[in-house]
Each structure stands twice: as C-alpha cells, then as structure tokens.
FIPA-911982 format. One record per residue (C-alpha): x, y, z. Coordinates in Angstrom, 3 decimals. Layout:
{{X; Y; Z}};
...
//
This chain:
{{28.205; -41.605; 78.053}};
{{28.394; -40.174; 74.675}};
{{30.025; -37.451; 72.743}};
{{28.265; -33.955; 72.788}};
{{25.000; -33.893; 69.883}};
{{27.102; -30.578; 69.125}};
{{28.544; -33.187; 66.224}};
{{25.685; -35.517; 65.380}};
{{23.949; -32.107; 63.189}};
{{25.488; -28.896; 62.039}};
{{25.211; -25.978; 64.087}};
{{25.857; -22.171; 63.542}};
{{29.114; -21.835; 65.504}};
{{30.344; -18.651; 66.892}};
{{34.535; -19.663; 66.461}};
{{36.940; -17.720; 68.916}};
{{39.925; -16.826; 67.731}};
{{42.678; -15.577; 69.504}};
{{45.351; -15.575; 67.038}};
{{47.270; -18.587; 67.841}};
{{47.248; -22.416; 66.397}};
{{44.624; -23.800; 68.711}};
{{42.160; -21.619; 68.424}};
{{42.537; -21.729; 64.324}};
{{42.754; -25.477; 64.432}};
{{39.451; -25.859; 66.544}};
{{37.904; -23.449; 63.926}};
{{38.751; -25.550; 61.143}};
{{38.004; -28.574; 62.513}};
{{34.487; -27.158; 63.225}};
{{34.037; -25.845; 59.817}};
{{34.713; -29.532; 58.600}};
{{32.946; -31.602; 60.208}};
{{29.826; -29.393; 58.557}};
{{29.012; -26.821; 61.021}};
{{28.777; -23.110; 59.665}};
{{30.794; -21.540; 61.100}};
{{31.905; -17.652; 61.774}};
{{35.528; -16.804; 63.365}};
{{35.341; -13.303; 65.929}};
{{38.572; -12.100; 67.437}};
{{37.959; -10.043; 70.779}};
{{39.836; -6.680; 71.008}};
{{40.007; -6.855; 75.136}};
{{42.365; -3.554; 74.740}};
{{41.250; 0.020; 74.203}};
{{45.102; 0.676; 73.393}};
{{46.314; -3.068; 71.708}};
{{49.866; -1.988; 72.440}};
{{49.552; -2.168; 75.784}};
{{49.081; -5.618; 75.539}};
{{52.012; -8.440; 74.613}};
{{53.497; -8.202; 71.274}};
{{55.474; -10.301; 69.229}};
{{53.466; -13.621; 69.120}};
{{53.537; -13.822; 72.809}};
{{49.915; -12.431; 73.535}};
{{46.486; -13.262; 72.688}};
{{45.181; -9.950; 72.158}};
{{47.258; -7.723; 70.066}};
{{47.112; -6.241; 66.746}};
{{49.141; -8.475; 65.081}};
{{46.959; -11.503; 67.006}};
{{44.038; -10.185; 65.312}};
{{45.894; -10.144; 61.942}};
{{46.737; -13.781; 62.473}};
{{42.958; -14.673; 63.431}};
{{42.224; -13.053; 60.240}};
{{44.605; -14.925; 57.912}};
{{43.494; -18.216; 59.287}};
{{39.823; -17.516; 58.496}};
{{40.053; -16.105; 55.192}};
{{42.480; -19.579; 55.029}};
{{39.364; -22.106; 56.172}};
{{36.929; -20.064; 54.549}};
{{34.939; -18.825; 56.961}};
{{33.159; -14.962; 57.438}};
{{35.299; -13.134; 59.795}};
{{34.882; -9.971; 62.575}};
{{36.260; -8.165; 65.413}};
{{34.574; -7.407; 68.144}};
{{35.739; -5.028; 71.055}};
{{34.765; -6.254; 74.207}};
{{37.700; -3.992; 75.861}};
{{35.558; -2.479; 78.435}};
{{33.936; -5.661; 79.905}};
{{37.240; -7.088; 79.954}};
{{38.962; -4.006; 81.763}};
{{35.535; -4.184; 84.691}};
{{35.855; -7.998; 84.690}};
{{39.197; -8.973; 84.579}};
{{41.900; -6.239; 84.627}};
{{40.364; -4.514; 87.492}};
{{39.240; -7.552; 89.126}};
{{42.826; -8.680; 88.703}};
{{43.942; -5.412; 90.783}};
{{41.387; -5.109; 93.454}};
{{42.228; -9.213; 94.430}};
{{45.829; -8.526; 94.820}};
{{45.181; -5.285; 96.542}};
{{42.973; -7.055; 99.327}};
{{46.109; -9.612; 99.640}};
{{44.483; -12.863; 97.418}};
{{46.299; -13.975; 94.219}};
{{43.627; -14.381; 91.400}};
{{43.558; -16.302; 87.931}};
{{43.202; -13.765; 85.228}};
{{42.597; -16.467; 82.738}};
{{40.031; -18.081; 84.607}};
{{38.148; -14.619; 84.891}};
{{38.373; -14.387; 81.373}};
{{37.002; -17.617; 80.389}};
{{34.159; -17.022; 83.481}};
{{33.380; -13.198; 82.633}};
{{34.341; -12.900; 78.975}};
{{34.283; -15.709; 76.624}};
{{31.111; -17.711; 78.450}};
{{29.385; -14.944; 79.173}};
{{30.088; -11.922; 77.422}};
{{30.847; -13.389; 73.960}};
{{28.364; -15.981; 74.616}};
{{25.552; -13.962; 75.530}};
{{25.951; -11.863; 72.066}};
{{26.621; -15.395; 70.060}};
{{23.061; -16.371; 71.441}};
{{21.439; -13.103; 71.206}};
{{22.413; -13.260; 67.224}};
{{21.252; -17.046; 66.967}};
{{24.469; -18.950; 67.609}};
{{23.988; -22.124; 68.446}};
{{27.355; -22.613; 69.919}};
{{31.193; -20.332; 71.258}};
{{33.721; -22.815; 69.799}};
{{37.448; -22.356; 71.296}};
{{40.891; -24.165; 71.157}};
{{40.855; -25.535; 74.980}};
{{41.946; -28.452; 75.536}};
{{38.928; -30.300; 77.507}};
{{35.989; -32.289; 76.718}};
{{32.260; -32.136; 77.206}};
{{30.100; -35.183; 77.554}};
{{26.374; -35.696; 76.677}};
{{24.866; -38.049; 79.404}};
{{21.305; -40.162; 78.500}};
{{19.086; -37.008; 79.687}};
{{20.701; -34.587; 77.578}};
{{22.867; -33.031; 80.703}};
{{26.027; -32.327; 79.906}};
{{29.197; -33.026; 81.788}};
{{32.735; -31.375; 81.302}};
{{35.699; -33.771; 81.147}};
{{39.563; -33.464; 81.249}};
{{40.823; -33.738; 77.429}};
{{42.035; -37.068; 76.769}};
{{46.107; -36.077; 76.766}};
{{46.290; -34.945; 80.446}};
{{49.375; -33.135; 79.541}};
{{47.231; -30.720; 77.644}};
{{44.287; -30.613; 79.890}};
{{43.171; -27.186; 80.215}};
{{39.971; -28.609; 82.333}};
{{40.929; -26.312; 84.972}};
{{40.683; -22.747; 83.434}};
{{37.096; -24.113; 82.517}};
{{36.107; -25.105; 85.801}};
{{33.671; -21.889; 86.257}};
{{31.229; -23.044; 83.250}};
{{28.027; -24.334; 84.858}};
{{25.817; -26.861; 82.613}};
{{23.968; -23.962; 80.865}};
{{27.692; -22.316; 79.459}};
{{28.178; -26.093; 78.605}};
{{25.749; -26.656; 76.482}};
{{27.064; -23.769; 74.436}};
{{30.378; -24.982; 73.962}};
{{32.074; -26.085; 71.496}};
{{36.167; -27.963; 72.126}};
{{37.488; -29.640; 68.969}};
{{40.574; -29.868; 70.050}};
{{39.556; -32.136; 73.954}};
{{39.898; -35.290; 72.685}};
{{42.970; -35.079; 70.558}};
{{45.713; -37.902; 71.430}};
{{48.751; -35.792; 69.917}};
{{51.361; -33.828; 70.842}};
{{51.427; -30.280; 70.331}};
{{53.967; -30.829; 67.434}};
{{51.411; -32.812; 65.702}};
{{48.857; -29.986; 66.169}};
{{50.988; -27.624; 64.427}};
{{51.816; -30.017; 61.414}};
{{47.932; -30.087; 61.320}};
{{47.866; -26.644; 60.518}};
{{50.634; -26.415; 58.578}};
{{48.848; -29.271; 56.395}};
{{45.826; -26.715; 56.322}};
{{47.863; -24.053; 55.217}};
{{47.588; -22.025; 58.133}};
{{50.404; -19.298; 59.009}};
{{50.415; -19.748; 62.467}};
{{51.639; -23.130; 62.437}};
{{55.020; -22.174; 63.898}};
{{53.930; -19.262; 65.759}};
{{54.942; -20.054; 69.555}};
{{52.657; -20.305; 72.094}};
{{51.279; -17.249; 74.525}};
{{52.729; -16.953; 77.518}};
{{52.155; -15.268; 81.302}};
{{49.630; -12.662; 81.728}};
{{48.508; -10.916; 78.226}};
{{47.306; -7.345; 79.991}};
{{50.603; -6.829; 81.109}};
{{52.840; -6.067; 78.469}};
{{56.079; -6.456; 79.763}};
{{55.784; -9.380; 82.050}};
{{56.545; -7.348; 85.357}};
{{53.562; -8.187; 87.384}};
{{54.537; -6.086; 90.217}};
{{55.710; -3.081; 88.296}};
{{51.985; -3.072; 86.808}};
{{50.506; -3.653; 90.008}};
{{52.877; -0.587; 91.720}};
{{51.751; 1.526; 88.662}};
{{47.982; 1.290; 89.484}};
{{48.196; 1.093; 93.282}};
{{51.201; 3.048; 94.289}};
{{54.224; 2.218; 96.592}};
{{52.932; 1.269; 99.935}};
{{56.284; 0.934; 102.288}};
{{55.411; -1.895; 105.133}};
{{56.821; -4.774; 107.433}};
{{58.206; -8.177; 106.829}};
{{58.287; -10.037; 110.103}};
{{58.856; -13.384; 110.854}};
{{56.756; -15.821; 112.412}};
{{57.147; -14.708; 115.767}};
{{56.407; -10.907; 114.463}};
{{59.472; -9.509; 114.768}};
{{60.561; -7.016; 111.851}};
{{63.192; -8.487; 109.288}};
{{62.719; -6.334; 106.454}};
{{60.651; -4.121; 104.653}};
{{58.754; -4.055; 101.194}};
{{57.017; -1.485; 99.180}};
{{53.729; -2.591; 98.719}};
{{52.651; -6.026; 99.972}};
{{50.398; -6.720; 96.386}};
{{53.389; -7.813; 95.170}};
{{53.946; -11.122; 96.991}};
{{52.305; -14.333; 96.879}};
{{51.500; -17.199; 99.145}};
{{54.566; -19.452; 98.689}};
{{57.052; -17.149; 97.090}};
{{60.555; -17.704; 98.199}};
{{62.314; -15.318; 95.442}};
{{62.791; -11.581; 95.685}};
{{62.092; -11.492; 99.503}};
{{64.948; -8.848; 99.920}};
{{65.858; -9.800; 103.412}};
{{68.649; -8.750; 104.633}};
{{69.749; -11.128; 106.500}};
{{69.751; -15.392; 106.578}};
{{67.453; -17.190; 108.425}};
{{68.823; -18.515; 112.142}};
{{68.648; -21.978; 110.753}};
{{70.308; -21.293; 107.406}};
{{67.207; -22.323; 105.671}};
{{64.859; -20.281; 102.660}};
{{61.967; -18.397; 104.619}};
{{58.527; -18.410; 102.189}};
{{55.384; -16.091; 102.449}};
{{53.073; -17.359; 105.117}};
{{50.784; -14.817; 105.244}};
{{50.087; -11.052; 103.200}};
{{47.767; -8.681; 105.735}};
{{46.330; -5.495; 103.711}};
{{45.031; -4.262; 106.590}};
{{48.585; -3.384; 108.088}};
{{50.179; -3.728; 105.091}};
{{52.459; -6.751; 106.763}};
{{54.393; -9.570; 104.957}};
{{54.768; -12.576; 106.916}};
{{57.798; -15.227; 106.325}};
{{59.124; -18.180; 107.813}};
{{59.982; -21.886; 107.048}};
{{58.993; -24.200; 104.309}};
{{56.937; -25.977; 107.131}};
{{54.543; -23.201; 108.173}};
{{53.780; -23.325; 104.373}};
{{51.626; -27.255; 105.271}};
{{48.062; -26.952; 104.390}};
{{45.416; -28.919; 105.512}};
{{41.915; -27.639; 105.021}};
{{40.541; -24.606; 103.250}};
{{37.372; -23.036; 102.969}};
{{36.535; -21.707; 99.575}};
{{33.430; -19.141; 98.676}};
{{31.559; -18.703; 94.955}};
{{31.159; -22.352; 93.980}};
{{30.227; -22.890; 90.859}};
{{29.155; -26.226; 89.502}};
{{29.413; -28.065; 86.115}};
{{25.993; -29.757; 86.877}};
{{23.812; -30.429; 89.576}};
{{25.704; -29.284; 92.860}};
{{26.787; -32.464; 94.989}};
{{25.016; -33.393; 98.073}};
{{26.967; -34.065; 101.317}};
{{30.645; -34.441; 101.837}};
{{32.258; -36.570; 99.351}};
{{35.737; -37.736; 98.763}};
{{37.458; -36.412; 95.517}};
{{40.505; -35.156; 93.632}};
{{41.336; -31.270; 94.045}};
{{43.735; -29.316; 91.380}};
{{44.840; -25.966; 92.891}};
{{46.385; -23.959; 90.216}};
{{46.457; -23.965; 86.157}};
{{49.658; -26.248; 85.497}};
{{49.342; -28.216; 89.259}};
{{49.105; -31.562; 89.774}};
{{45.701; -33.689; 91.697}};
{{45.479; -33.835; 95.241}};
{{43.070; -35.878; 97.505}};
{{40.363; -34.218; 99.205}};
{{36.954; -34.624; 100.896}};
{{34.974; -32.021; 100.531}};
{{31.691; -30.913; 101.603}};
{{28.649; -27.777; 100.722}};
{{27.815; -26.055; 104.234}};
{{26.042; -22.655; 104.120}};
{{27.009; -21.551; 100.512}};
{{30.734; -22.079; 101.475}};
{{32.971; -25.524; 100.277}};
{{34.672; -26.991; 103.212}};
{{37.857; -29.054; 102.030}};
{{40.097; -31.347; 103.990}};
{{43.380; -32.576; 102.080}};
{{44.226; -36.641; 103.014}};
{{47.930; -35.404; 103.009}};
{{48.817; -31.768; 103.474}};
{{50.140; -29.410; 100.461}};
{{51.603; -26.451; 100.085}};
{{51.300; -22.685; 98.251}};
{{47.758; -22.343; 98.695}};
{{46.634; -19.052; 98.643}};
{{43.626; -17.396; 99.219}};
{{42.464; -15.946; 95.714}};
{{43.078; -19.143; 93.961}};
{{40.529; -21.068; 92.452}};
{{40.227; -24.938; 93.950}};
{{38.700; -27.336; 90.893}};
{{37.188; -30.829; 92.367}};
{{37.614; -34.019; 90.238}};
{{35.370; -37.142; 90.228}};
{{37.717; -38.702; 87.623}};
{{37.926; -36.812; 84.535}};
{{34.680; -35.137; 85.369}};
{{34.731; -31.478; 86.698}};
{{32.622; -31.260; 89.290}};
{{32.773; -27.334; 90.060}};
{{35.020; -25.024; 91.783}};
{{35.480; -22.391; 94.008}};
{{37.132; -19.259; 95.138}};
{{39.567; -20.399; 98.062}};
{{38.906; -17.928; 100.614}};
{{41.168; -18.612; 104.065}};
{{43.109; -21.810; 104.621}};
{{44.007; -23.927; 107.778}};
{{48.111; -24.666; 108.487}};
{{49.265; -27.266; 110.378}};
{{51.896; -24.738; 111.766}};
{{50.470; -21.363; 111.627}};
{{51.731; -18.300; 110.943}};
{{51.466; -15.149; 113.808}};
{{49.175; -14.089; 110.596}};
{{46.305; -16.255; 109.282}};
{{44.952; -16.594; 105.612}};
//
C-alpha cells in the first residue's frame, strides 16, 4: 500500500477551516507541500451567537476571525461560505427528530456525512477542486488499482477514524488529511503552529456539541420539543419516578435519574430502555445494561461492501475503545455478534467495523439484543 497520489502532484485544494489549530495546521501543511490551495470557513449558523463562544466552538464569529488570520498568515485566498441552512435540515434537526424517536445520534458524524463530504464537497467539485482538505486525524491509503482505503491515523490516541466512518470510496478520493499520519502529541502540533506564526496556537480545543451554546443538551432539547411528563419504571414495570420528557436520557446514563428512592439492592439503576411511544423510561441494574448482538441499518462502506459474515473489530462511540465482533450483510441490514458482551449501546449510535487500521464501513445501530432484558426492548 502506498500513500494517497493526493501528494505525488499538486492539486487545487478546497482547505476547511474551522477556526482552531488543526484545521490551520492541515492547511498549511497542504499549501507546502505545493498544492494551491484556498481556506473556506462554513457559517453553519443563521444567528453565530447561538452557537459556542469563547474558543470553545467551531462555528462562531470569532472562529471565523481565527480561520481568517491563519490564512492571510500561510498565504492563501480566503472565504466564507454559509451553509447554515443545510446544516440546520441535516444536522440540527436531524439531531432533534433522533432523540425525539428515543435514539441518541452523533451530531459530528452527521456533519462530516451531510456537510463537509457532501455539501462542501459537492460545491469544491462543482468549482474544479480537486480535493476538501481538513484537520482530522486519519489516514487514506492508495491501493495498486487506484482504490482508496481509509486508515486510523498513526497516533491512535488521536484517531478521529471514527467520525469519518460514513465516507464511501468516492468522498475518499476527495479528501485531503495532513495531519493522519503525524507521530506527535498535540503539544507538538501547537508548537508547529506557533513556529508558523499562527495565532491559534494556544487556543484550546472545541468541546461538546457546537449548536448548543450553553452545553445543556436537555434544556435545548426541552426548548424545541416541550416538557413531556412520563414514567420511570423498573424492570419489572412498576412506577419509580417520573421525568419530563424522555429525549433527555440516554442508553446507559446513571446520573440525573431523580429517583426518589434507592434501589432494593443498594446498587446504581442505569437506562435500559427509552419508549417514545408511551413516553416510558426504563431502569434497572448495571447487568440488564450486557449487550450481545445488534442489528444496525444505513451501512455505509469505505470500499467495496464485504461479502459474508466476517470476524472484525467494532468501535461504538467517538472516544470508545475496540471491541470484537463478527459481523455479517443480510437484507440491507448489518447483523453483529460481540465475542464478549459490552455495555451503553444505544440505538442511534453509529457502529464503525475495523479490519486493522482499515475502516471498513459503518452503520446506524438500530435495536440491540441483552443478555438480561429489560420489560422494554431497544
């Protein structure tokens, strides 16, 4: 395998930049190493101040600023573009409607699905771009016949592989990741751009959800969908408590439960299970929480899609660790078996399969099989 031919002549690179040191350190890199290069910063807000502030976003007003300095710092031709409305269809409201119907999306992964490989990308082609350039942390491989493969980055404790597991081979070969195989801590990034004479060298990293200003994910959520009084029951269905809108729990949460009283056993009680339909919370023991099997819907594959079951490695959510699965295709839906159970998997969630350090796809987890089930089932 060798690297992408995205480096072997220059292209016209389309640079995406959010603001932060990443994104401006990709750009840079991809100016020098010859490509011409043009940095865009995506207004994804109709009202910026709605979004983060104070170097904790990727979207604000003062992000754009920061984009701007960096680029007028590398020397490159610089624009905004407002995508706010595709974002809001494709991601805000998506966000919504999938905790709404009792799943727990990935906002980021929407974005990087919806937005910035498909959106942006589209327009970077339509203008004659050969190439969306961005500050992830993840690699993409050129095999002999010119496919192309997508790889973790080569410091794992980077890796942002997963947030990227909805590009199929086409998306790939429009991509652009300076930053994948970079051995260095994050520390060593910033004295990188510090040694380019970039501002944002100390600026800290974004955090949480950017669309939701204050952090408060379930006052947000309450503002757009109203207070919905319901049930918490236990496993056995008997009413322990009440909530005011089941949207704002999760598969696996143990905080914030508001029960009134302990457990018989002593012990924390967990979500098991969040019904929409009657508006129902179930809890119970750390136990009832055991995985073993899913099925997941809306694969999407970074290649050719695989052909019967196979045995692989499965990460589960954004910062999570690998977990050994086999897996297998059957009527448009991915069938997964875990060799030892796990825990907080909720439907919502995307599952990313491993072969190595190659993404093979992923998929939407739509219901998932307990060892101990709940009254309730995912």
């Amino acid at each position: 395998m060798t690297d992408t031919p995205q480096r072997t002549r220059p292209l016209r690179v389309l640079a995406a930049m959010s603001g932060g040191v990443d994104s401006a350190v990709a750009a840079a890199r991809a100016a020098e190493a010859g490509h011409d290069v043009t940095g865009v910063h995506l207004a994804l807000s109709a009202n910026p101040q709605s979004f983060r502030t104070g170097a904790r976003g990727c979207c604000t007003i003062e992000d754009s600023r920061d984009a701007r300095r960096a680029a007028d710092v590398i020397g490159i031709p610089f624009y905004v573009w407002d995508l706010a409305d595709r974002f809001r269809e494709d991601v805000v409201e998506d966000f919504v409607a999938e905790y709404e119907a009792g799943r727990t999306p990935n906002p980021c992964l929407r974005c990087n699905e919806k937005i910035k490989f498909a959106a942006l990308l589209d327009k970077a082609l339509a203008l004659g771009f050969d190439a969306v350039c961005t500050g992830h942390y993840a690699k993409i491989v050129t095999l002999p016949d010119g496919s192309r493969e997508l790889h973790r980055a080569s410091d794992m404790a980077k890796d942002q592989s997963y947030v990227l597991g909805v590009l199929d081979e086409k998306q790939l070969a429009h991509a652009l990741f300076p930053l994948g195989d970079t051995l260095t801590t994050k520390d060593e990034i910033r004295a990188e751009a510090e040694r380019r004479g970039l501002a944002v060298a100390k600026k800290p990293d974004s955090h949480d959800i950017c669309f939701i200003a204050d952090g408060d994910t379930q006052g947000f959520l309450a503002q757009r969908l109203g207070k919905a009084e319901g049930d918490i029951v236990d496993e056995f269905g008997t009413k322990i408590g009440t909530h005011e809108g089941a949207y704002g729990f999760t598969i696996g949460q143990r905080k914030g439960l508001r029960i009134g009283h302990p457990a018989a056993d002593g012990k924390p009680r967990y979500v098991l299970d969040i019904s929409p339909v009657d508006n129902t919370v179930t809890v119970g023991p750390a136990a009832a929480l055991d995985v073993t099997g899913l099925t997941a819907v809306k694969p999407r594959w970074c290649g050719t899609a695989p052909a019967g079951p196979g045995v692989y490695t499965a990460q589960l959510r954004a910062h999570g660790g690998e977990t050994e699965v086999s897996a297998e295709l059957t009527d448009g839906e991915l069938r997964v078996t875990f060799t030892e159970p796990v825990r907080g998997v909720a439907p919502g969630q995307a599952i990313v399969l491993y072969d190595g350090t190659r993404v093979v796809g992923s998929a939407t987890i739509a219901s998932t099989l307990r060892r101990q089930p709940a009254t309730s089932t995912s």
